[in-house]
C-alpha positions in Angstrom: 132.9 40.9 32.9 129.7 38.5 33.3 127.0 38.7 36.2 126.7 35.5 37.4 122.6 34.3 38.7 122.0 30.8 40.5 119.0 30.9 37.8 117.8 33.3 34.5 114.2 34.1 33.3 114.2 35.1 29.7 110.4 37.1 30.3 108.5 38.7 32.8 105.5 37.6 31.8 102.8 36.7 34.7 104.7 32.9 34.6 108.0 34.0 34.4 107.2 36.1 37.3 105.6 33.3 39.0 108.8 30.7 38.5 111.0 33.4 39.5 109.6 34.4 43.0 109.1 31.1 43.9 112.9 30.2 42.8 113.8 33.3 45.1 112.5 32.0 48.1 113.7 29.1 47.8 117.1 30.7 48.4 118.3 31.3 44.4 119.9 34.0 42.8 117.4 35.2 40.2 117.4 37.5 36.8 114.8 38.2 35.1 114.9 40.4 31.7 112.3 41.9 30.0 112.1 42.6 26.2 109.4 45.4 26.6 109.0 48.8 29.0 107.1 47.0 31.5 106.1 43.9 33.3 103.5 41.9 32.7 103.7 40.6 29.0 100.4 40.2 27.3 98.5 41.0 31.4 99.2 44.9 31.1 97.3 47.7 31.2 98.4 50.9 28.5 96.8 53.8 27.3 95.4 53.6 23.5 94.4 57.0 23.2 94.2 60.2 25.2 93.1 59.5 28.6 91.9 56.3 27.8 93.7 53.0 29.1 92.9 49.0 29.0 93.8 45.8 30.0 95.9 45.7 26.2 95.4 41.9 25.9 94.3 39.6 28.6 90.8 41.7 30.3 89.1 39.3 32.5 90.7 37.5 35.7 89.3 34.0 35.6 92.4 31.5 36.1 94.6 32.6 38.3 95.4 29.5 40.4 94.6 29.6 44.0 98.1 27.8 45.2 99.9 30.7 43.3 98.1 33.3 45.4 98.5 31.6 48.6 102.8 30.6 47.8 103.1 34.2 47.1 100.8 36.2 48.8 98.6 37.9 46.5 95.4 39.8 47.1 94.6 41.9 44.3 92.1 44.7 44.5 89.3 44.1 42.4 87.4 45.9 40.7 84.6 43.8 40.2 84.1 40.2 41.0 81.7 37.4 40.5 80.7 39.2 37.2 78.1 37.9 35.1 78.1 36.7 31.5 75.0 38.4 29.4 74.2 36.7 26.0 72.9 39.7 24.2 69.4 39.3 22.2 68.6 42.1 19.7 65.4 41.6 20.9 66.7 42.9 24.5 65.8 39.3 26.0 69.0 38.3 27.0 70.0 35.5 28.7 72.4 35.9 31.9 74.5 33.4 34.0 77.1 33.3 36.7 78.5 30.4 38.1 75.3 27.4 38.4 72.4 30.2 38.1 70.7 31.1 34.9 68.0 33.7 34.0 66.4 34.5 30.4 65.4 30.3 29.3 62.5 28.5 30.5 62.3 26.6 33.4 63.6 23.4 31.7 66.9 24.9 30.6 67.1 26.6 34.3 67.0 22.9 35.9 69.1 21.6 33.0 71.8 24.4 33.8 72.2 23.6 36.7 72.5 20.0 36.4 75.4 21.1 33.3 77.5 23.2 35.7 77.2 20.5 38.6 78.5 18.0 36.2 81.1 20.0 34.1 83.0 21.9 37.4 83.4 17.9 39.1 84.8 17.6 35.8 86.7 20.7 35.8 88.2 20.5 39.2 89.7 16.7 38.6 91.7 18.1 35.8 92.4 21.7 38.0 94.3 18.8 40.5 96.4 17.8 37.4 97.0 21.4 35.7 99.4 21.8 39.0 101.3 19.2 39.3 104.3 17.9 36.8 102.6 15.6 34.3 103.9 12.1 34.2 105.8 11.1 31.6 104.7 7.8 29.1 106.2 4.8 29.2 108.5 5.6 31.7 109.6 3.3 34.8 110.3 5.8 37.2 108.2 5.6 40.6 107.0 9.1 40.5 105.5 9.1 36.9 104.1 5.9 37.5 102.6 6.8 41.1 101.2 10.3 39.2 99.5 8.2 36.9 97.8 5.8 39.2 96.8 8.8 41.3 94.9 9.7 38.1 93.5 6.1 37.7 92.5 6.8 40.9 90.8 9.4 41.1 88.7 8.9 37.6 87.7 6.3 39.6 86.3 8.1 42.6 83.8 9.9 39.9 81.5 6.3 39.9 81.9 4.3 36.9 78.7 6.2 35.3 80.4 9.5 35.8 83.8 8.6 35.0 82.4 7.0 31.7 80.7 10.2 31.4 84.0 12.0 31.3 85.9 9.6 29.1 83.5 10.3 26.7 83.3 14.0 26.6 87.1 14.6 27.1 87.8 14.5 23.6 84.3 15.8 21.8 82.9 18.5 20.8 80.8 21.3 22.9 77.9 21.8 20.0 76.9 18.4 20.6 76.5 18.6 24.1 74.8 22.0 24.3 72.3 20.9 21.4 71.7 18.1 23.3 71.0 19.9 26.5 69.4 23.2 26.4 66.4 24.6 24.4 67.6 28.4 24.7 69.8 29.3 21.7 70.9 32.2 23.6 72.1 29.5 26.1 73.8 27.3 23.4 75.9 30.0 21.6 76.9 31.6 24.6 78.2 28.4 25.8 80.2 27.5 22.9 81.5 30.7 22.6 82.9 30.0 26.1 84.5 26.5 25.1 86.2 28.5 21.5 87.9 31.9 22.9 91.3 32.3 22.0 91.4 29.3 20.0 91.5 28.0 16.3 88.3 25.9 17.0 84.6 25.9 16.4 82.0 24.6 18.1 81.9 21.4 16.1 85.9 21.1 16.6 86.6 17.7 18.8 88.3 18.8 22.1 86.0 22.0 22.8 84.6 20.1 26.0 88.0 20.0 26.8 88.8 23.7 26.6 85.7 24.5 28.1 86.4 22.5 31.1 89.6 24.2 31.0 88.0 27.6 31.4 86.4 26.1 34.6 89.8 25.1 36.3 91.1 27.2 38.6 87.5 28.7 39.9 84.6 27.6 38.5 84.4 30.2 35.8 84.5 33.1 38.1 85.1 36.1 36.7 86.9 38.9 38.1 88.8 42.4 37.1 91.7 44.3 38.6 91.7 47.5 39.9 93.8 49.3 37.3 93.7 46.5 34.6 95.1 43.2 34.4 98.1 45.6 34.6 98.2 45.8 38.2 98.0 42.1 39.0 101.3 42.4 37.0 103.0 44.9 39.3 101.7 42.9 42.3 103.3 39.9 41.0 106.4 41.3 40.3 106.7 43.3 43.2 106.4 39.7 44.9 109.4 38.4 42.9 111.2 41.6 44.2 110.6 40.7 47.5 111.8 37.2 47.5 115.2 38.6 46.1 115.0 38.6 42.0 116.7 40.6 40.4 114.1 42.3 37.3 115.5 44.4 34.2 113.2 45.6 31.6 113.5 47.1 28.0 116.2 44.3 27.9 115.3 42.0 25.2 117.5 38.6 25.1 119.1 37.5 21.7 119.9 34.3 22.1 120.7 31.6 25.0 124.4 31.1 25.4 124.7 27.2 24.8 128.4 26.0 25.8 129.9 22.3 25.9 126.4 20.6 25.0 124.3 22.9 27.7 122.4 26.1 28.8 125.1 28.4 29.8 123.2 32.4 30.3 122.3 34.3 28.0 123.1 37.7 26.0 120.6 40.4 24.9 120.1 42.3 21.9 122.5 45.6 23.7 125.7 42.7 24.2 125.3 41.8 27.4 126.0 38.6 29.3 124.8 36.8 32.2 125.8 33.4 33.1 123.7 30.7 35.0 123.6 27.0 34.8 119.7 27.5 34.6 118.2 29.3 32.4 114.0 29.2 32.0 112.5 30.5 29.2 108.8 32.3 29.3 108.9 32.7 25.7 106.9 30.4 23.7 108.2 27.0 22.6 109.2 28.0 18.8 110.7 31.2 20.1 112.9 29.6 22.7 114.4 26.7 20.1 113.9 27.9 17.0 115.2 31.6 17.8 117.0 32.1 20.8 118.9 28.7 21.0 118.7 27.5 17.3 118.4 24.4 15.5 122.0 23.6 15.3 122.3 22.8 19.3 119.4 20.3 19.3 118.0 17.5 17.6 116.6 17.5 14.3 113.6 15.5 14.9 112.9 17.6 18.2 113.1 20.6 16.2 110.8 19.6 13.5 108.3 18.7 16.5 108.5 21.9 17.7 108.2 23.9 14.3 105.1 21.5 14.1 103.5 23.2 17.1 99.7 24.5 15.9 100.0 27.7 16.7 97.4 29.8 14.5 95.8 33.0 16.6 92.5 33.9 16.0 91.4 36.2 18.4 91.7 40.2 17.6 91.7 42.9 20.6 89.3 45.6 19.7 89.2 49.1 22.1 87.0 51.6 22.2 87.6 55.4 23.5 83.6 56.1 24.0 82.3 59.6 24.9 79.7 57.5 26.9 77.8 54.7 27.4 76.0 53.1 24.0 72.2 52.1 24.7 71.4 48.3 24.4 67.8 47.5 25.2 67.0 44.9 27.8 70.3 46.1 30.0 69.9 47.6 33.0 72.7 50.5 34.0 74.6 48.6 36.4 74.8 46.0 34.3 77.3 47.4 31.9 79.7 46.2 34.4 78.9 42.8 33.7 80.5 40.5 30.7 79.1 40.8 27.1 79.0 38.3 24.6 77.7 38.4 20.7 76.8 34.7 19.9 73.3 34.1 19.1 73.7 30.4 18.6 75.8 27.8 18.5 75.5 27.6 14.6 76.0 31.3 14.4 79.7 30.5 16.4 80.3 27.9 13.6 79.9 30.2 11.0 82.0 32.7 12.4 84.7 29.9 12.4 84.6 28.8 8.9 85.9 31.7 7.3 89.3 31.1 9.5 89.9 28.1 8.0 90.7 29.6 4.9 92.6 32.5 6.0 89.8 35.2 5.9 88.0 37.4 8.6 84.6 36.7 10.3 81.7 38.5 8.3 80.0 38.1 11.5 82.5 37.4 14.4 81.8 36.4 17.7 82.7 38.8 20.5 83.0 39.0 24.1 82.7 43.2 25.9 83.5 44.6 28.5 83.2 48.2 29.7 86.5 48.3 32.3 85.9 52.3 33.1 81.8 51.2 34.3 84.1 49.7 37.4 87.4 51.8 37.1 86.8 55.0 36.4 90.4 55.8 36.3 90.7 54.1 32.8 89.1 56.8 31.1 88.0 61.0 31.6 85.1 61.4 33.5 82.2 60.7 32.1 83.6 59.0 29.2 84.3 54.7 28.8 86.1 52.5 27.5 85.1 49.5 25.8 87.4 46.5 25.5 86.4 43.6 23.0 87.9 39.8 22.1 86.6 39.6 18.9 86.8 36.3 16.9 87.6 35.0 14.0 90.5 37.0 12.6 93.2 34.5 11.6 96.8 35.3 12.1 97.9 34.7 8.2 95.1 37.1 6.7 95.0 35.8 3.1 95.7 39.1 1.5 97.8 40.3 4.9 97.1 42.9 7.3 97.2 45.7 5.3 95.3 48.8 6.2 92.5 48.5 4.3 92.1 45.1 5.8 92.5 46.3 9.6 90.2 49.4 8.6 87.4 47.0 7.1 87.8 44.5 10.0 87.2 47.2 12.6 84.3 48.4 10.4 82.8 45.1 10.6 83.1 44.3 14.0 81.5 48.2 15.2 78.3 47.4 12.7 78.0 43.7 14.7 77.9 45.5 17.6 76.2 48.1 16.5 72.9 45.8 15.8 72.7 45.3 19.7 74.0 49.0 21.1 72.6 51.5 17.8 73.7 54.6 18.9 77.7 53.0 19.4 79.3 54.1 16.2 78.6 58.0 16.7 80.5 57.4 20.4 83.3 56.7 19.6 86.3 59.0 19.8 89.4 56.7 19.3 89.7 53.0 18.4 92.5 50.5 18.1 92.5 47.1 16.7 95.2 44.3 18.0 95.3 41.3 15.4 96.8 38.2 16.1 100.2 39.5 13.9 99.8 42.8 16.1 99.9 41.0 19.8 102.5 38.4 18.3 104.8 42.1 17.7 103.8 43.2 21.1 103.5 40.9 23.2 106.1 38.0 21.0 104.0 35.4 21.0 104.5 33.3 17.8 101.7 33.3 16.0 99.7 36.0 18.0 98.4 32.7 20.0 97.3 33.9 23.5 98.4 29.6 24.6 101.9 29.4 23.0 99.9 26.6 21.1 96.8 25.3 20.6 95.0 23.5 23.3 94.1 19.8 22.1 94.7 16.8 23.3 97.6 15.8 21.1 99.2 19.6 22.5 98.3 18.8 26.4 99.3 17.2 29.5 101.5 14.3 28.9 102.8 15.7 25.0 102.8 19.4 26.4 104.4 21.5 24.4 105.4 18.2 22.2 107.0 14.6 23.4 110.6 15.2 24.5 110.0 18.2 26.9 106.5 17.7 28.6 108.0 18.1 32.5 109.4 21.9 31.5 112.7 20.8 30.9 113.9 20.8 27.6 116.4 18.1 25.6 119.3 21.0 26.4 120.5 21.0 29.8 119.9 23.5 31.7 117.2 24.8 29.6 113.6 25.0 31.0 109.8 26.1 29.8 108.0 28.2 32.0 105.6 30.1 30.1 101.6 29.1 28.6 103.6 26.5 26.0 104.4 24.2 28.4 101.6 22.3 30.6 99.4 23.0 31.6 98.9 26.2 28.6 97.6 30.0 28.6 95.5 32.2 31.0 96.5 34.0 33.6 97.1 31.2 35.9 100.5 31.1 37.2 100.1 27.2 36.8 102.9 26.7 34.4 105.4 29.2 36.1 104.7 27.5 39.6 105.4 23.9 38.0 107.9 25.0 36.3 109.6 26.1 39.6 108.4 23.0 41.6 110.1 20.9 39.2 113.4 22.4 38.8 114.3 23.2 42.5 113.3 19.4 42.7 115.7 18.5 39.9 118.2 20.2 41.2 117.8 19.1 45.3 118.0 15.1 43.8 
């Protein structure tokens, strides 16, 4: 005996959440099923030692789109908002910015800032327009693909012809040229390019990093925010939204493969035997995951599938937490500024550096990293008077040369305490606890191929129109009844909800024609 569902969601990541709830009220029968224990996929909040929780993957809220809150209803509790970002100086003359303001650079750099931010969020809230909407596809000659792409004609054009030039040209380049160019402060620089590179396999000098950086800016201008409870909590409010429209969510069911019959999607069956049977089935999994795995080469095309194995998908960010037995001491900071954001990039050539090494399959000698001390906000995450310390640290490449091993985990972790350690001395004799998350780690954890945090790479030739490749950039895929809903499809990662929401929008519109 099979359950039946008007639609299934293999993943209840924050997308797959997204793309169910919004199914559910628009009338369908929803499942969703959940590989691990909870909801939430790599947005979840779990203890790493004794007493001590974090935000396991995803720490900062910066993305989440503002449609997604308003369709569904969201007001998360925050635990801080509007944070700042502090570019640390081992000097203790640091350099802080939130949103167009700047402190720490001369005057210049302060008036050139501003002028930067202006510019990029214009920039950044012309392509926000297109990150939630179905992108059109190419050389088509149906009326809605070619409307979308006049719209965007249009609306370059409403920049000016100086600005729009502007944009053309810094679309595709690279964000060390354009911070060199601008600011004096070094501080400034690498901070900056250390913005436009997280959670990529880029450098500064990398064509395409304007792009991601504008990307950061999307949804709201860079504003950063964190939940009460961890990026966890946005989780349960999202799926406690789904509930409420009607869906239907399992967990600690992992899904084995997607049941293809007579040429289409036709359910799916998980790894206890299982099966549920729906005409639509939308996968949150990445894009190799969902064809080469849980459908399998055999149903689809072979030059589809080699596109798809072809996917750049090489993580390079590592998760580092810290159970501290207090807070470390960094000159320059004030107290109440340990709530803010912390980033370890001196300069932009310093980011570069810490690149070059991943290229070739080996560690950072000096990585990059972005803080944050959750517990300074949320002092549930940790015993009283005790912290935690959550840290993106980059660059740790997904195929280590010599693997993973333990040695390499244990001198990696060294590494990346001592880098620290130059700007907060006394850190190393707090800590209690630590755990490191590689790229292979959060690909175990949180099955993301590759440990990337966007189901691919984030370029131009792996965006928009060719989204996650040519053949399936408007979410469905060349099986019917098959769907992407997760960061592989357009518009990519963060905790948006962009992608799940399109995803929706698309196929209740697909199915209504």
């Amino acid at each position: 005996m099979t359950d039946r569902y008007d639609a299934i969601v293999i993943g209840a990541g924050h997308n797959g959440l997204v793309c169910s709830a919004l199914l559910a009220k628009a009338g369908k029968k929803v499942l969703v099923l959940e590989a691990n224990e909870r909801v939430g996929g790599a947005a979840i909040t779990r203890e790493f030692a004794d007493g001590y929780s974090v935000s396991a993957c995803a720490h900062l809220l910066y993305q989440l789109q503002p449609k997604v809150r308003k369709e569904l209803g969201l007001s998360p509790k925050l635990a801080g908002d509007a944070m700042q970002t502090i570019a640390l100086s081992q000097d203790g003359r640091h350099v802080r910015y939130s949103g167009g303001e700047v402190s720490g650079v001369a005057e210049g750099d302060v008036s050139s800032y501003r002028q930067f931010h202006r510019q990029m969020t214009r920039f950044a809230d012309l392509l926000n327009t297109y990150l939630n909407t179905t992108p059109p596809r190419l050389g088509t000659s149906e009326f809605r693909d070619l409307a979308t792409l006049a719209r965007l004609g249009f609306d370059l054009r409403r920049l000016g012809r100086d600005e729009m030039r502007t944009f053309l040209r810094l679309i595709g380049i690279n964000i060390h040229d354009e911070v060199t160019e601008r600011f004096d402060s070094s501080l400034l620089r690498g901070a900056l390019s250390l913005d436009a590179v997280l959670g990529t396999h880029l450098g500064p000098r990398s064509p395409n990093t304007i792009m991601t950086y504008l990307y950061r800016l999307a949804a709201g201008h860079g504003r950063l925010s964190v939940p009460q409870g961890g990026m966890g909590s946005l989780a349960e409010e999202l799926a406690q939204a789904a509930r409420t429209a009607g869906v239907t969510v399992r967990t600690n069911m992992p899904v084995k493969r997607i049941v293809v019959e007579n040429g289409r999607a036709a359910g799916v069956e998980t790894a206890g035997g299982e099966r549920f049977e729906s005409l639509t089935v939308v996968s949150n999994a990445d894009p190799k995951r969902t064809i080469m795995e849980l459908v399998g080469t055999r149903h689809v095309e072979t030059g589809f599938t080699r596109r798809i194995n072809n996917i750049r998908m090489r993580g390079n960010a590592a998760k580092l937490h810290l159970a501290l037995d207090g807070l470390p001491r960094i000159d320059g900071l004030a107290k109440n500024e340990f709530g803010d954001r912390l980033v370890i990039a001196p300069d932009e050539h310093y980011v570069e550096r810490a690149f070059n090494p991943a290229k070739y399959g080996e560690c950072s000698a000096e990585p990059v990293i972005e803080m944050t001390f959750p517990s300074f906000r949320d002092q549930a995450l940790a015993p009283t008077g005790k912290h935690v310390m959550s840290c993106v640290v980059q660059y740790a490449p997904y195929a280590l040369k010599d693997g993973w091993a333990v040695e390499a985990r244990e001198a990696f972790t060294k590494t990346c305490i001592e880098t620290i350690g130059r700007y907060a001395p006394d850190l190393e004799s707090r800590i209690t606890a630590s755990e490191l998350l590689t790229p292979a780690d959060i690909e175990r954890e949180f099955h993301m191929t590759g440990g990337h945090w966007h189901h691919g790479e984030l370029a131009l030739d792996q965006f928009m129109f060719v989204r996650p490749v040519c053949g399936a950039a408007q979410y469905r895929m060349p099986l019917d009844g098959l769907y992407l809903c997760g960061a592989g499809a357009h518009p990519g990662g963060g905790v948006s909800g962009a992608a799940g929401r399109n995803a929706a929008r698309f196929i209740l519109r697909e199915q209504s024609a």
